[in-house]
N, C-alpha and C positions, 0 to 999 in steps of 0.2 A: 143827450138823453136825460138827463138831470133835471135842466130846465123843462125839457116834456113834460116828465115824469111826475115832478116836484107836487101838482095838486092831489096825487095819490102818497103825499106824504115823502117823507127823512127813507123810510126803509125803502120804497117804492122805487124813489128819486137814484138812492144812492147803489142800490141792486142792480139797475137798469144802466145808469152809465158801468157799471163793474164788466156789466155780461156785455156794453159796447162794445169797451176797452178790450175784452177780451175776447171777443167775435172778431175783431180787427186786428190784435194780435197773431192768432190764427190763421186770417189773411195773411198778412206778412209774410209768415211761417209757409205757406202753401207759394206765395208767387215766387218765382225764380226774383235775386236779388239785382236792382234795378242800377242803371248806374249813378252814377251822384248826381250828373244832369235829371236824369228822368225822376230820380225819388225829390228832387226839389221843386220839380215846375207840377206834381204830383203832391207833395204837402201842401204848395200853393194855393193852388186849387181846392183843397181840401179846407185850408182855414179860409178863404173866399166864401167857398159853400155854409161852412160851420158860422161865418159871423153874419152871414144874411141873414140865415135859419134862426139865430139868435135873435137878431135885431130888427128884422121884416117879419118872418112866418110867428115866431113864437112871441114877440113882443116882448122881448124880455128889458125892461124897465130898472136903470139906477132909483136905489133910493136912499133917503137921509140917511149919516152917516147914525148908529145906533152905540151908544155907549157900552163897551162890552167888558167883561174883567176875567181872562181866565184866573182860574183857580190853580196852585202849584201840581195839582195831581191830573187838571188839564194839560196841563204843559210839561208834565212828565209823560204821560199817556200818550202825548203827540208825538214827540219825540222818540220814545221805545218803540210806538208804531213804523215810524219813519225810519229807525233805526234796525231795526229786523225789517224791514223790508230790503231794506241794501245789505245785511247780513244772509239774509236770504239768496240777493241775487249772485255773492260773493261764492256762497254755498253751491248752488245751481250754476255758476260758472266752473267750479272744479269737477260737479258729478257731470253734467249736462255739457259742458264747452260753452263755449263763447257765444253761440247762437242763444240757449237756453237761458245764460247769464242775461245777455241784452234783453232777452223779451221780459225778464224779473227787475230788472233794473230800470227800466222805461216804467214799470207800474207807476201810477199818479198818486204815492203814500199821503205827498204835503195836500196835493189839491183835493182829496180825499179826504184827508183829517181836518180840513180845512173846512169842507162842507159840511161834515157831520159837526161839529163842535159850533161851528156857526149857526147850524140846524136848531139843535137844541137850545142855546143860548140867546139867539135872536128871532126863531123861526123862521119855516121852510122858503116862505117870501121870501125875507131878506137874503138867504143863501143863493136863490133861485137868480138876485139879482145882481151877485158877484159871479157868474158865469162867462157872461160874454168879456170881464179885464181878466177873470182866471184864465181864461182862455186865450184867449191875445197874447198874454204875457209869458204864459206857460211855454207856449207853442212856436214864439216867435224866438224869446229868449234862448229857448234850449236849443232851436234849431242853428241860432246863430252861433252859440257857442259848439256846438257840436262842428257846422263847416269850417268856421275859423280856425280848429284844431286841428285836424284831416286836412286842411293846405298848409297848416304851418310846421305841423309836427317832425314830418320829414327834411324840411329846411333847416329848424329852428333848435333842434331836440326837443324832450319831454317836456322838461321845467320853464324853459322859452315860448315853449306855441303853448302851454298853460296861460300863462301870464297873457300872452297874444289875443288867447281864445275869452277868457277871462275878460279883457279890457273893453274888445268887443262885443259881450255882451251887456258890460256897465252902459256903452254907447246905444245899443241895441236896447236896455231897457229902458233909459232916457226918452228914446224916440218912441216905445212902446207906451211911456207912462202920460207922453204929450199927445199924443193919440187920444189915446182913453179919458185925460181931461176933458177933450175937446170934440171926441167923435161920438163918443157916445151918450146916447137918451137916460 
């Protein structure tokens, strides 16, 4: 939605993916919970669709790397953001349960503050054109560190399928980061 969006500007761009994000959370919320097989050949599918759209329909185009310097009250603003966000979902997991927690927890705080602070610093093109490795990376990474933990967790305990889940996705983002060198415009 971002990349859509983006010629109607930072507020447009970034409004639009929120109210995605959050249409499709709502889905979730609404479908009966699917099993691990079906929610994965279903994410699949789903970043299949999302990197064509990216990369076929919307032409979303790498561009030169842009010299950028946050500022320390950027990178404090980032981080309290990012950080009440998961204070948030902490929150919403004791009022709410566990369902409510996960749907506040999945919010996209980093790839969010990421766009916007990019937005303004580099403009909405350049932002427009970290989408489709946001997107890759975000979605592949998290998903693989989420499976690897849910197989190992009950084998391994806590602290063990961490590590497990963790090393997995260093591997996972390796193959995500030589992708993205190499696949994408």
């Amino acid at each position: 939605a971002f990349a859509a969006l983006a010629r109607h500007g930072l507020g447009a761009a970034i409004g639009g993916a929120l109210a995605t994000w959050l249409a499709a959370q709502a889905l979730l919320l609404a479908l009966p919970a699917p099993t691990i097989g079906l929610g994965i050949a279903v994410w699949l599918a789903v970043l299949v669709l999302a990197y064509l759209a990216l990369e076929r329909w919307l032409r979303v185009r790498s561009q030169r790397r842009v010299a950028v310097r946050y500022t320390l009250a950027q990178l404090a603003g980032r981080a309290a953001f990012a950080g009440g966000i998961v204070a948030l979902a902490v929150v919403m997991t004791q009022v709410g349960g566990p369902v409510w927690g996960s749907v506040f927890a999945s919010f996209p705080a980093l790839y969010t503050s990421t766009l916007v602070l990019t937005g303004r610093s580099a403009g909405v093109g350049f932002a427009r054109s970290l989408t489709t490795s946001l997107m890759i990376s975000s979605l592949v990474n998290v998903v693989v560190f989420v499976v690897a933990f849910r197989f190992a967790v009950l084998e391994l305990g806590l602290l063990a399928a961490l590590a497990a889940a963790y090393l997995a996705s260093l591997v996972s983002a390796y193959g995500t980061y030589r992708f993205i060198k190499t696949r994408l415009s």
